[in-house]
Structures are given as structure tokens and as C-alpha cells.
MIKEKE-770394 format. One record per residue (C-alpha): x, y, z; residue in one letter. Coordinates in steps of 0.02 Angstrom, whole numbers. Layout:
N
<r x="X" y="Y" z="Z" res="a"/>
...
This chain:
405
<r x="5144" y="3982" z="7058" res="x"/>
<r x="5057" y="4078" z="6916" res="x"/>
<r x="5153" y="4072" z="6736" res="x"/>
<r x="5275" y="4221" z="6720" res="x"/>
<r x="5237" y="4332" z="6590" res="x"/>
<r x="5377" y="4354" z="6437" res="x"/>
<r x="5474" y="4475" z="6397" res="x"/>
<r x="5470" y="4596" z="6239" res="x"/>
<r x="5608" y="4539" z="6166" res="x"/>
<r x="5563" y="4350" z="6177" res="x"/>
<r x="5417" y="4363" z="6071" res="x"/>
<r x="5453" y="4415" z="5884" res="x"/>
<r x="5479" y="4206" z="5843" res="x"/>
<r x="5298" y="4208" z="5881" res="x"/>
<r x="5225" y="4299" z="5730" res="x"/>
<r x="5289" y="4140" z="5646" res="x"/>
<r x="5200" y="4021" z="5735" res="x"/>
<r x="5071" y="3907" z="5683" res="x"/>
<r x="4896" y="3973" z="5716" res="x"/>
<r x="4790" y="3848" z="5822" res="x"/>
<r x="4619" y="3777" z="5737" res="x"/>
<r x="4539" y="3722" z="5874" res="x"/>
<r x="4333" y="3765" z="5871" res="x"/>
<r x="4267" y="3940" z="5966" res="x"/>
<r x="4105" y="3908" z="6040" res="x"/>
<r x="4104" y="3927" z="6223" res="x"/>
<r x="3927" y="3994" z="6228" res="x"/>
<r x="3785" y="4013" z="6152" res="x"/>
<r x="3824" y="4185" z="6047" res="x"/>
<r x="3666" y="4234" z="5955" res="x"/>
<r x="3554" y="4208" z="6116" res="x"/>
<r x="3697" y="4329" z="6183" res="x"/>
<r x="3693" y="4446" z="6044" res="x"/>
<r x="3476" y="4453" z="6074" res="x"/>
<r x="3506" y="4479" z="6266" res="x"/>
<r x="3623" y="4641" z="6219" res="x"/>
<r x="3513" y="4713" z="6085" res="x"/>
<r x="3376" y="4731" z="6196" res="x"/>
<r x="3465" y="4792" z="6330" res="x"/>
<r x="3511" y="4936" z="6215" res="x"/>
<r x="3314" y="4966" z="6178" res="x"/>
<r x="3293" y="4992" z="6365" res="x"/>
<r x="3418" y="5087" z="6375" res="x"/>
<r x="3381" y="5206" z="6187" res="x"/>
<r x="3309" y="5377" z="6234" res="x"/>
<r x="3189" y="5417" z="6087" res="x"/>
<r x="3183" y="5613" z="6129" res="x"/>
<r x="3373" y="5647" z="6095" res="x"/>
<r x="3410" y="5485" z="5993" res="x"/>
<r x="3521" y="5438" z="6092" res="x"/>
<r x="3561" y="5292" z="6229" res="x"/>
<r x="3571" y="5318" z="6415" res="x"/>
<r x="3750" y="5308" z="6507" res="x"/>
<r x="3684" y="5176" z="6601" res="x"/>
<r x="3531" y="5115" z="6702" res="x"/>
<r x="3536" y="5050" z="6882" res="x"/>
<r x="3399" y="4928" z="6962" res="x"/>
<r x="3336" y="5013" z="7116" res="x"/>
<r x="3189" y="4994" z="7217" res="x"/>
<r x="3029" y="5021" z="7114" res="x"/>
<r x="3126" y="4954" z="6944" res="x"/>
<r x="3270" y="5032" z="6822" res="x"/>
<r x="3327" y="5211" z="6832" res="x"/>
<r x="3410" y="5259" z="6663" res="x"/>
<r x="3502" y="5408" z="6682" res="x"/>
<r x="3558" y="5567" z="6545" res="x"/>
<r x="3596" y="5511" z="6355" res="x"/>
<r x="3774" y="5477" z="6310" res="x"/>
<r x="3859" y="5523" z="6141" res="x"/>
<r x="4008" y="5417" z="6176" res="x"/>
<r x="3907" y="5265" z="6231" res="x"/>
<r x="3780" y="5291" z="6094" res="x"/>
<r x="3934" y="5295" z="5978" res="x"/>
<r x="4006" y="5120" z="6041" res="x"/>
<r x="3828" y="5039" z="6025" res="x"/>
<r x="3816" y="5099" z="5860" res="x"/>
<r x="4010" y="5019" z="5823" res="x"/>
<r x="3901" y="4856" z="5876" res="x"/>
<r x="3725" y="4892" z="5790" res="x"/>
<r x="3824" y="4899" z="5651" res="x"/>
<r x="3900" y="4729" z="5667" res="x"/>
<r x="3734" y="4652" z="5691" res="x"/>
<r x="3670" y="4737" z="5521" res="x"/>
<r x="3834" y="4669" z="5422" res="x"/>
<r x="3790" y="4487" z="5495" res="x"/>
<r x="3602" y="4487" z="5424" res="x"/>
<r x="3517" y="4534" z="5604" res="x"/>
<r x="3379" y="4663" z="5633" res="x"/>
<r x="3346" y="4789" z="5782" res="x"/>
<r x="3194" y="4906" z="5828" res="x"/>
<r x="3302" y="5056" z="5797" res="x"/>
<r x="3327" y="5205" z="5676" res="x"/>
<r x="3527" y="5194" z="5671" res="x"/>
<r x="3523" y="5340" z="5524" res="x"/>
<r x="3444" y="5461" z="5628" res="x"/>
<r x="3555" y="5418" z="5798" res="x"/>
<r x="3715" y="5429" z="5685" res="x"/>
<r x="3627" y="5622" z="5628" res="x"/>
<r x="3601" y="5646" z="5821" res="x"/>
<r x="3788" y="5591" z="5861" res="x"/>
<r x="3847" y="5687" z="5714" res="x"/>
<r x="3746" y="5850" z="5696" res="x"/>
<r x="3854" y="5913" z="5845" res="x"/>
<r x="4057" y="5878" z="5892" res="x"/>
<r x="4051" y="5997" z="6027" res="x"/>
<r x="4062" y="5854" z="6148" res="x"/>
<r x="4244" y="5792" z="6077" res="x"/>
<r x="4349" y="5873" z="6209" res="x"/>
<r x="4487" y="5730" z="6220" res="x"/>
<r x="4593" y="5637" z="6129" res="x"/>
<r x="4514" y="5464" z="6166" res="x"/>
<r x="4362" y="5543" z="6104" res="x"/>
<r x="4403" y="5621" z="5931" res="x"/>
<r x="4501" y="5417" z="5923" res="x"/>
<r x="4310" y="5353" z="5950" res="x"/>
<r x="4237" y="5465" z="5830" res="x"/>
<r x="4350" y="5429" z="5710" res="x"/>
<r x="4310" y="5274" z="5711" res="x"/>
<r x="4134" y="5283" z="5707" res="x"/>
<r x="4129" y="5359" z="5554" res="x"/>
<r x="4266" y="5279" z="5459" res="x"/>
<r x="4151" y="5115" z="5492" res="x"/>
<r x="3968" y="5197" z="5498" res="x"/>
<r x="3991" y="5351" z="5379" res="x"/>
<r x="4164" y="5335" z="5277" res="x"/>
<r x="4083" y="5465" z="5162" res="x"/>
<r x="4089" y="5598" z="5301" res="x"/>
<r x="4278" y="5563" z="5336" res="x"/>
<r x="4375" y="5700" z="5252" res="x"/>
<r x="4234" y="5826" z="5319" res="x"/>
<r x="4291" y="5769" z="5491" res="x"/>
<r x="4484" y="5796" z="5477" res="x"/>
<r x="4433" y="5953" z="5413" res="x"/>
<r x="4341" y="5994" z="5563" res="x"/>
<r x="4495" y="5939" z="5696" res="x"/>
<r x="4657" y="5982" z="5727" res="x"/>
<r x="4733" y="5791" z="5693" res="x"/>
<r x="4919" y="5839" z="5663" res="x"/>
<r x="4909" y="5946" z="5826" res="x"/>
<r x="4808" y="5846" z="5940" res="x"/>
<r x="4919" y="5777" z="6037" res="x"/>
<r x="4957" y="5932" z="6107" res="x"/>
<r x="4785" y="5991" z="6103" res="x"/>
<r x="4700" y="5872" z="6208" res="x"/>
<r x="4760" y="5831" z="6414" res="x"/>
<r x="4760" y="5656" z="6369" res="x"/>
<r x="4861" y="5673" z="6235" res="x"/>
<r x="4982" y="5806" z="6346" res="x"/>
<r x="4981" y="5673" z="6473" res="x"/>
<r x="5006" y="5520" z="6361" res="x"/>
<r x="4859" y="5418" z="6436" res="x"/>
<r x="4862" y="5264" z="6378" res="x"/>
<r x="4664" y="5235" z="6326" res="x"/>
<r x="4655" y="5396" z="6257" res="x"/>
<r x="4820" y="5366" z="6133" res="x"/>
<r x="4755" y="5199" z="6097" res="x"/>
<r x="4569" y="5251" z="6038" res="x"/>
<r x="4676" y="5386" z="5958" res="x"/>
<r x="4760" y="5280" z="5854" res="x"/>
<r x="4627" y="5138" z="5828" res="x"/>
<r x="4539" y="5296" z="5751" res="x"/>
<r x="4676" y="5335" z="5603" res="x"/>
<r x="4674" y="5164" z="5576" res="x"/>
<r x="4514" y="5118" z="5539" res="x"/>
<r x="4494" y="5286" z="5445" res="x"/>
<r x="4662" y="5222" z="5346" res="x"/>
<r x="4591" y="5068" z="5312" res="x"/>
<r x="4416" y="5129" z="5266" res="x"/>
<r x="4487" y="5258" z="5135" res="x"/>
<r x="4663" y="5194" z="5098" res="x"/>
<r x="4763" y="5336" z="5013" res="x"/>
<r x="4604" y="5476" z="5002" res="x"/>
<r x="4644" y="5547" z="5191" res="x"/>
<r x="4788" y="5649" z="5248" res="x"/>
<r x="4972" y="5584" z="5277" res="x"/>
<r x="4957" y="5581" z="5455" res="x"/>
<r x="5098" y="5480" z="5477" res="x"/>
<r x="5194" y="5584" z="5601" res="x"/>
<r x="5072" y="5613" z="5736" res="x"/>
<r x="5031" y="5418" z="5700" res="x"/>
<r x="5233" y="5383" z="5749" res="x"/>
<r x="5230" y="5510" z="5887" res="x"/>
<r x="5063" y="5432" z="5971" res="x"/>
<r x="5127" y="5255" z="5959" res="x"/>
<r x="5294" y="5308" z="6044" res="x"/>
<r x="5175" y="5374" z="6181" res="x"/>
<r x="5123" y="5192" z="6204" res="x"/>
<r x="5272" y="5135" z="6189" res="x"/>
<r x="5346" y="5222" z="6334" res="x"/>
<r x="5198" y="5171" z="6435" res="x"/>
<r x="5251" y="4987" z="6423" res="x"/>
<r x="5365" y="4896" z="6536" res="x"/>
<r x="5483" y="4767" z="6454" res="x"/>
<r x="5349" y="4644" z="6528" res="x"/>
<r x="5217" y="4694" z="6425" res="x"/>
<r x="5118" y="4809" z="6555" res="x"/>
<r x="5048" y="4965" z="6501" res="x"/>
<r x="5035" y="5101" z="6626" res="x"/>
<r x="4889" y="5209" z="6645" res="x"/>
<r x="4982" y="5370" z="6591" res="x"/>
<r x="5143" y="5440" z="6545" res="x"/>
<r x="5209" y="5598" z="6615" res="x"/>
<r x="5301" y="5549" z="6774" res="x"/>
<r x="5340" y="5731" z="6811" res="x"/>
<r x="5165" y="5786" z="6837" res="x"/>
<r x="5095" y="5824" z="7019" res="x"/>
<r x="5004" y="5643" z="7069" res="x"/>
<r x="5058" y="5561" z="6908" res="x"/>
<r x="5174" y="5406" z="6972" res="x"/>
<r x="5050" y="5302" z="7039" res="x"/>
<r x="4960" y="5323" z="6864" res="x"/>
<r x="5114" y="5289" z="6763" res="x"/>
<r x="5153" y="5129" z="6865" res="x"/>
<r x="4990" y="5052" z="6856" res="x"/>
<r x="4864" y="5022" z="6722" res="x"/>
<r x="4700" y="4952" z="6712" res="x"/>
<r x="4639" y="4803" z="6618" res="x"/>
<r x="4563" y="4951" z="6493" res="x"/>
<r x="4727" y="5008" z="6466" res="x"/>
<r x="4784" y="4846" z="6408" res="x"/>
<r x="4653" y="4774" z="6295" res="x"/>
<r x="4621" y="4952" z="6210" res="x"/>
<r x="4818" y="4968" z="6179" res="x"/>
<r x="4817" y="4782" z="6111" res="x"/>
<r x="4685" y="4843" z="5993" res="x"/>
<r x="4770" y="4985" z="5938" res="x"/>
<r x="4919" y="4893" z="5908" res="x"/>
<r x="4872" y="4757" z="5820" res="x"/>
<r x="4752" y="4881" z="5723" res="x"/>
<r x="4895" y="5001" z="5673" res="x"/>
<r x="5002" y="4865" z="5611" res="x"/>
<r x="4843" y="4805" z="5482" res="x"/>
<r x="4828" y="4982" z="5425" res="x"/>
<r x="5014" y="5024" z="5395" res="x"/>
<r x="5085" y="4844" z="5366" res="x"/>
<r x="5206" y="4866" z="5481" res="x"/>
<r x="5273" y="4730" z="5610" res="x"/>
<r x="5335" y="4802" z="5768" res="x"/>
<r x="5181" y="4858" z="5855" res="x"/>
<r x="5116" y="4657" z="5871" res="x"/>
<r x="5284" y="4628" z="5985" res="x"/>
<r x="5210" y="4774" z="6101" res="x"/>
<r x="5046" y="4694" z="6086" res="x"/>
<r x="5099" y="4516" z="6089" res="x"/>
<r x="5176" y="4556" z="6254" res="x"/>
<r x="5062" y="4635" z="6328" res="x"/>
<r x="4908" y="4505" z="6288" res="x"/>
<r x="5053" y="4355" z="6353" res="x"/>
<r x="5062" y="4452" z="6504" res="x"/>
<r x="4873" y="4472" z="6560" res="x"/>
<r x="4827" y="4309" z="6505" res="x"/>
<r x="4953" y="4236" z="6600" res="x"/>
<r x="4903" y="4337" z="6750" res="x"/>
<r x="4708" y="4291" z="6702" res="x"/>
<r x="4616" y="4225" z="6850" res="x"/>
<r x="4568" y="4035" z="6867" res="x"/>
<r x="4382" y="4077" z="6849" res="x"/>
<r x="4434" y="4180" z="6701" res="x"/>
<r x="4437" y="4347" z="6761" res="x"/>
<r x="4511" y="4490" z="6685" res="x"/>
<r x="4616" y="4576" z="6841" res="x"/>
<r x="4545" y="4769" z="6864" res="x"/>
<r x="4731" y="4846" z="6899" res="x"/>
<r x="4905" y="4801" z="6873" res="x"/>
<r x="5077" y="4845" z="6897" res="x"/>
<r x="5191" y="4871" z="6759" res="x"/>
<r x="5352" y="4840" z="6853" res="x"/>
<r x="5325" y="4690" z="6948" res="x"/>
<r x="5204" y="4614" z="6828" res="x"/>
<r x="5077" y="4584" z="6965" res="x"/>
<r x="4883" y="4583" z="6984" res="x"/>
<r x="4886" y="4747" z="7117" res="x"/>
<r x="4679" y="4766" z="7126" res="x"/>
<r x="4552" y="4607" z="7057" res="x"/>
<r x="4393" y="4703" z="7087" res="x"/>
<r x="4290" y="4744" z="7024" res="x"/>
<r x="4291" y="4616" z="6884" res="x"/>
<r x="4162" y="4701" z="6744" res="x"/>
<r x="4053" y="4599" z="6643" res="x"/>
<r x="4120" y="4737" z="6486" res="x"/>
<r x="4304" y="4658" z="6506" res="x"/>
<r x="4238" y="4495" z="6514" res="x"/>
<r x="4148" y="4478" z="6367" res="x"/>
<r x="4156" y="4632" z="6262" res="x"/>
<r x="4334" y="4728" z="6251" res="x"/>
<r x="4446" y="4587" z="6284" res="x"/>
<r x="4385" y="4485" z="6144" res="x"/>
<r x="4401" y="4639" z="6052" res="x"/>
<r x="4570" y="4670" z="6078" res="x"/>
<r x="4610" y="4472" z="6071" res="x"/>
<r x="4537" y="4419" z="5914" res="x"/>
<r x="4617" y="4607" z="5840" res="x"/>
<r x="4777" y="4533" z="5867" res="x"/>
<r x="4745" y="4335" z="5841" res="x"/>
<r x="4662" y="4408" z="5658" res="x"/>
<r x="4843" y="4490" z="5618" res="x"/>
<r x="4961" y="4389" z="5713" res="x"/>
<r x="4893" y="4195" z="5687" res="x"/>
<r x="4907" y="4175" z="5863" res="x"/>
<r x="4736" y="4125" z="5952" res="x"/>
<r x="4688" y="4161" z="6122" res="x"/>
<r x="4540" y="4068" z="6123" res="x"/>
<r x="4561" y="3984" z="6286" res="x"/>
<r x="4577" y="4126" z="6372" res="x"/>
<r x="4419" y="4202" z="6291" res="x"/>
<r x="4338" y="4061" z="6317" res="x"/>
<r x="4369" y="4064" z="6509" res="x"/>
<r x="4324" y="4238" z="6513" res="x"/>
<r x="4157" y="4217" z="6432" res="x"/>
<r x="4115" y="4085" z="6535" res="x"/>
<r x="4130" y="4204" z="6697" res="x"/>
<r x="3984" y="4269" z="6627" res="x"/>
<r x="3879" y="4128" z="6625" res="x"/>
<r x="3909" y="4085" z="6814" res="x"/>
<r x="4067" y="4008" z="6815" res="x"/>
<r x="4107" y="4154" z="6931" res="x"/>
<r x="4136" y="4179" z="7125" res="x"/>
<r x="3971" y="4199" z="7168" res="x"/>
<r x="3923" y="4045" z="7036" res="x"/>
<r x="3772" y="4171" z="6971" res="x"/>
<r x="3749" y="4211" z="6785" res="x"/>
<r x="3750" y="4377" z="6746" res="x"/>
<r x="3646" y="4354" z="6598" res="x"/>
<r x="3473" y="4387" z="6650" res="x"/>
<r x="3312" y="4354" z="6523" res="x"/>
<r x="3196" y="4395" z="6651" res="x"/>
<r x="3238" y="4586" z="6644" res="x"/>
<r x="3338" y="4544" z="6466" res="x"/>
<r x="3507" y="4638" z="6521" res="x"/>
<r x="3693" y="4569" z="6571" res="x"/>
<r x="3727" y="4642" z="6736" res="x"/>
<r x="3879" y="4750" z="6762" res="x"/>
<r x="3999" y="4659" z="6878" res="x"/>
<r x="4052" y="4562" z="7030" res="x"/>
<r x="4127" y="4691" z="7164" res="x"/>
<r x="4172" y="4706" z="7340" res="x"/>
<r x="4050" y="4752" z="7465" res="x"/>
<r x="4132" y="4911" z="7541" res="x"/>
<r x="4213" y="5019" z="7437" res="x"/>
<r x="4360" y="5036" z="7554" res="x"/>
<r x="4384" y="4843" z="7559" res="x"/>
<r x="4456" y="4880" z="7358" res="x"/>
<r x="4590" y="4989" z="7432" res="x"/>
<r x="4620" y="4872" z="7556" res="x"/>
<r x="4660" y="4764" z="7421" res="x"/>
<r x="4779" y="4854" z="7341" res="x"/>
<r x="4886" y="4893" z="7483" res="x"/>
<r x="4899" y="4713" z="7534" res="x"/>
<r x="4963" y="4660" z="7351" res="x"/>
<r x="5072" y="4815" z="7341" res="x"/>
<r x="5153" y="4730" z="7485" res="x"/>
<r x="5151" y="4569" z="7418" res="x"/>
<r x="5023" y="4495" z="7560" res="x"/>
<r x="4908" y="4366" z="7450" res="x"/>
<r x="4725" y="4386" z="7524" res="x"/>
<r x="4592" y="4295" z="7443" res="x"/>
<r x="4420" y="4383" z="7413" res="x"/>
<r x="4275" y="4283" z="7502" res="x"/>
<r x="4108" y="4280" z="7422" res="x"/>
<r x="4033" y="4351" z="7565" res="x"/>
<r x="4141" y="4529" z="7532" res="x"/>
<r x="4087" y="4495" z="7359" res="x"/>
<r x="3909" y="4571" z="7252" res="x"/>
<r x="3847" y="4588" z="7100" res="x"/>
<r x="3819" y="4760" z="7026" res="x"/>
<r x="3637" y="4792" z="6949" res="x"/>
<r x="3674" y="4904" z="6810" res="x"/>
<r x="3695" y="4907" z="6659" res="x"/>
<r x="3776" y="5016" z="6502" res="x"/>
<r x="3780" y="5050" z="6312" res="x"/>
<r x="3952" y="5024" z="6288" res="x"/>
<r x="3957" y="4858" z="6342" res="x"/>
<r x="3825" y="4773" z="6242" res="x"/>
<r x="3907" y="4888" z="6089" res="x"/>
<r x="4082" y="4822" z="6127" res="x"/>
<r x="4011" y="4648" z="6149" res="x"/>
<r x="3912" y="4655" z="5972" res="x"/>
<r x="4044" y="4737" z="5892" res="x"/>
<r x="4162" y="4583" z="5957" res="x"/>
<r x="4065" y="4432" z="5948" res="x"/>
<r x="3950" y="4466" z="5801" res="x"/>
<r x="4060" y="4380" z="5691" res="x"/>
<r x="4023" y="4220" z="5764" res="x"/>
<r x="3840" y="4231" z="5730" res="x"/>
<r x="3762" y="4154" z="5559" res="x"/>
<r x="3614" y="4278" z="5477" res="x"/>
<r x="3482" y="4277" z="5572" res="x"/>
<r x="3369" y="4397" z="5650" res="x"/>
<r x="3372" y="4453" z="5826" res="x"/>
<r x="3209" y="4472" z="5918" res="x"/>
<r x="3196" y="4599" z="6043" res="x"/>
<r x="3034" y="4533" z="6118" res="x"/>
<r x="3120" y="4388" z="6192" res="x"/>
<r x="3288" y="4293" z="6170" res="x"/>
<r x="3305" y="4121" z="6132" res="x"/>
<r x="3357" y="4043" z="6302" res="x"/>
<r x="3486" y="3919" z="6241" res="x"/>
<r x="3595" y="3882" z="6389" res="x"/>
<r x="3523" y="4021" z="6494" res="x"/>
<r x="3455" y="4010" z="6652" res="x"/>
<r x="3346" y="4152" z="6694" res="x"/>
<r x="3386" y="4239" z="6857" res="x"/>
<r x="3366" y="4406" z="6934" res="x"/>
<r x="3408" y="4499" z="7112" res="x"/>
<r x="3415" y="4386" z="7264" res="x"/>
């Protein structure tokens, strides 16, 4: 029988306890930080500055497909990270940040204007008060259909946003303390006493109970991050119980490979969907989220990261790494087969039928994206000593080159 998550109000004794010292080296990080950066030169777009959304190994090589601003924005999160730690990449960041920049048009959500935010409260804290100039932040809750329909990604980027814009230019910015209360009550409501976070809010919206019962591993980690985040920037204590349950919860509910579950429901505190299992939650956001709230709480997590970055490295169902030098990229994820066989999975756990995916229903996904290798630099930079990261090749360290069977 799996460990049952705790509840809420079991956990505020745990901001007291003693933070664990044990060493965090599960892999070899700067070969993995070399691996990502040039990914992200295959997958930079010179013409418009900017990276792809993603590029997919077909027959006759890679196909990279249109430029992204909010992928180019999260690789940029992680270019940065690489700079701050004394590495090097092939790229002009100052004239992609001018590319992001020179145009907002594309902000049309909350979870967006959160990212932004962000970006520039870490990239370009000098253009900060230009940008709440420029957007409605008091309002947007109201402005924006995530916001409207209290989605829990797009609250939680929201917030993450302030706070790193707080924290960037403490006292300088506006008093944006009430939209900052009202969006963290969003979460709030999201969350079951277990520590799940739904996927949205507003239960009295046409198709909107299935996405207030369940939420996706995305929902989770981002909301930890925002959490823990919020709590650093306004030195406050009650958002780490929300996060502290919620992080209890899905590592308790973490796979024995070391997967991070795809979809989960808040009221039973069950794994409802395991695939796909993405190579992003792996190794990139729930480290981020993790280490967000080890950083502010004491508490580590670092088995549980640990596990998870191992997945990665072939410690996996289909016991392949994902890390390929060969074509210098992480691939994407493990999935089922057949599309449908995912919704078969879901109805079989919603009625509590345990069905174990065989590797033969299983594949790995040849694609690869910007935000990933961002959220993974961003993340796991900090474990790296100076040094400069080649794009030509990676040091192998404990890789094993592999491609496509």
C-alpha cells in the first residue's frame, strides 16, 4: 500500500523541522546543463530571435516548427541561470529579450502576463515599472479567462510573477497587495484538505467539474512554486502549509521508478492518469518547485528529486535514457502507444481497477521543447561550479549515447 498523503492541518510542526544535509548529486549536472544548451541552439530561430515551440524527429531528420515567445521566455529564465553560474552559450540573449519585449501583444492570459513578469523582474528589473504601466495588474483577474476561471497554472505563474518582481525591486513597485490576497485565495480554493490542487476553479461553468476535481502534475509543482515564492517575497507563513501539503502529497503518490503522475484527483488523493510521464516534470519543473520550497521551508526533498532525475537517465519503464548526445537533445517523454489507451486509463482508476502499464503499450516521444531545457537550467544550474558549456559537444560523463530504435 502506497504512503497516504497528510493532511493540511498536520503539517505547520514541519516548518520547524530540522533540514536534512545529506549530499545532492544524483547525476552528472553540468554534462546535463551542455546537453540542454544545445538543444536550445537547434531549436533558436535566428530570423525572429526567437526559439521554436518544439521540434519533432521524423523521417528525413528534425522538423522545428513556428517561434514561441513564451518558450523563448522560459529558456531565457534558464540562459540566464547559466550566465549567473560563469557558463557561456552561442547566443545573443540582449537581442532575444528586445525580440520578446519589443511587442506584448501576445500576453492574452493571466499565466502569461505571471511569465512575463517574471522574466523581466529577473532579466530586465530596469524595465519593471514600464511594464505595470503597460497592464492592468489590479484588474487582471477579471481581465483574463484564466483568471475568471481561477485556473490553477495561470494564478500560480500569476503570482510567481509579483513575487519575483517584489523581490527584484522591494518597495519601488505598486502595492499590489490585494489582487496578491485575492489570487492566492483562488489557489486556495483549488486545494483539497489533502493537498491536491485542481485544475480550475469555477464549478458552475458548463464542463468545468471534471477540471476542478482533477489537476495535473503542472498544476501542482507551479502552485508549490508560487507558494513557497509568495511567502519569500511577503514573509508571510501560511502559503508553505498549502505548499507543504501539496509537495507531501505527490511525493508520496511518486511512482517507484520516480515518476511524476500526469493527473490526479483532489478528492480521493489518487494517481487518476500516469501517462504520459514528461521528461519537463522529471527533471525541470519539479525540482523547481521542490528546491523553491526546501530553500524557504528547510525541508529537503532530495530523494524524491533524486528518483525523478534518475527516470531520465534510464531508470525508466522502457530502461532507455532519454538523454541523447548523438543528436544532443533530452527526448520528451515515455507515453502510451494509442492515444485512447490514456483514457482507458483513467476510467479504470476512476473506478478504482489497478492496471499496470506494460512496456509494450509504452514509447518514447521524439521531440523536444524550449521550455524544458529553460526550466531545467533555470532549476539545476545552481548545482553547477563555473565553467563553460560547449555547445559543440557535451562531456559524456555517465551518458550513454543512444538514439531511435
Amino acid at each position: 500500500m502506497s504512503p497516504q498523503p497528510l493532511a493540511k492541518d498536520m503539517l505547520r510542526e514541519q516548518l520547524l523541522e530540522t533540514p536534512s544535509t545529506r549530499c545532492y548529486s544524483p547525476l552528472d549536472i553540468p554534462a546535463l546543463r551542455a546537453v540542454c544548451v544545445r538543444s536550445l541552439a537547434s531549436l533558436y530561430r535566428e530570423k525572429e530571435k526567437l526559439f521554436s515551440r518544439r521540434m519533432i524527429l521524423a523521417e528525413g531528420g528534425f522538423h522545428r516548427e513556428g517561434p514561441s515567445r513564451q518558450h523563448t521566455i522560459i529558456a531565457l529564465l534558464g540562459l540566464q541561470h547559466v550566465a549567473e553560474s560563469g557558463g557561456t552559450y552561442p547566443f545573443d540573449t540582449a537581442a532575444i529579450r528586445d525580440s520578446v519585449l519589443e511587442n506584448k501583444h501576445w500576453v492574452s492570459s493571466l499565466g502569461e502576463l505571471g511569465l512575463l513578469t517574471w522574466f523581466v523582474a529577473e532579466c530586465a528589473p530596469e524595465r519593471l515599472e514600464k511594464l505595470f504601466n503597460e497592464f492592468d495588474f489590479e484588474n487582471a483577474l477579471k481581465i483574463y479567462a484564466d483568471g475568471r476561471h481561477a485556473c490553477t497554472m495561470g494564478v500560480a505563474w500569476f503570482l510567481s510573477g509579483i513575487a519575483h518582481a517584489r523581490l527584484a525591486c522591494p518597495g519601488t513597485l505598486p502595492d499590489l497587495t490585494d489582487v496578491v490576497v485575492d489570487a492566492y485565495h483562488l489557489l486556495e480554493d483549488n486545494q483539497s484538505e489533502c493537498g491536491i490542487f485542481g485544475h480550475a476553479g469555477r464549478r458552475r461553468l458548463p464542463g468545468r467539474a471534471f477540471y476542478n476535481r482533477f489537476g495535473t502534475f503542472g498544476d501542482q509543482i507551479h502552485a508549490i512554486y508560487a507558494l513557497a515564492s509568495l511567502a519569500r517575497a511577503f514573509q508571510i507563513e501560511e502559503p508553505l502549509v498549502s505548499a507543504l501539503a501539496c509537495a507531501n502529497s505527490i511525493c508520496a503518490l511518486q511512482g517507484e521508478l520516480g515518476q511524476w503522475w500526469f493527473l490526479y484527483d483532489k478528492l480521493s488523493a489518487r494517481v487518476i492518469n500516469r501517462y504520459p510521464v514528461l521528461s519537463l516534470h522529471q527533471d525541470g519543473i519539479a525540482p523547481l518547485g521542490l528546491l523553491a520550497l526546501g530553500e524557504t521551508t528547510g525541508r529537503t526533498f532530495h530523494d524524491a528529486i533524486g528518483k525523478g532525475l534518475l527516470w531520465i537517465a534510464g531508470t525508466n519503464e522502457l530502461g532507455n535514457d532519454l538523454r541523447n548526445l548523438d543528436e544532443g537533445v533530452i527526448w520528451h517523454s515515455i507515453a502510451m502507444t494509442r492515444r485512447v489507451t490514456e483514457y482507458s486509463q483513467t476510467a479504470f482508476s476512476l473506478l478504482r481497477i489497478s492496471r499496470t502499464a506494460q512496456a509494450k503499450s509504452l514509447e518514447i516521444r521524439y521531440e523536444a521543447r524550449p521550455d524544458h531545457f529553460g526550466w531545467l537550467l533555470y532549476t539545476l544550474g545552481r548545482f553547477c561550479a563555473p565553467n563553460t558549456v560547449r555547445v559543440a559537444h557535451a562531456t559524456a560523463g555517465d551518458y550513454s549515447p543512444g538514439g531511435p530504435p
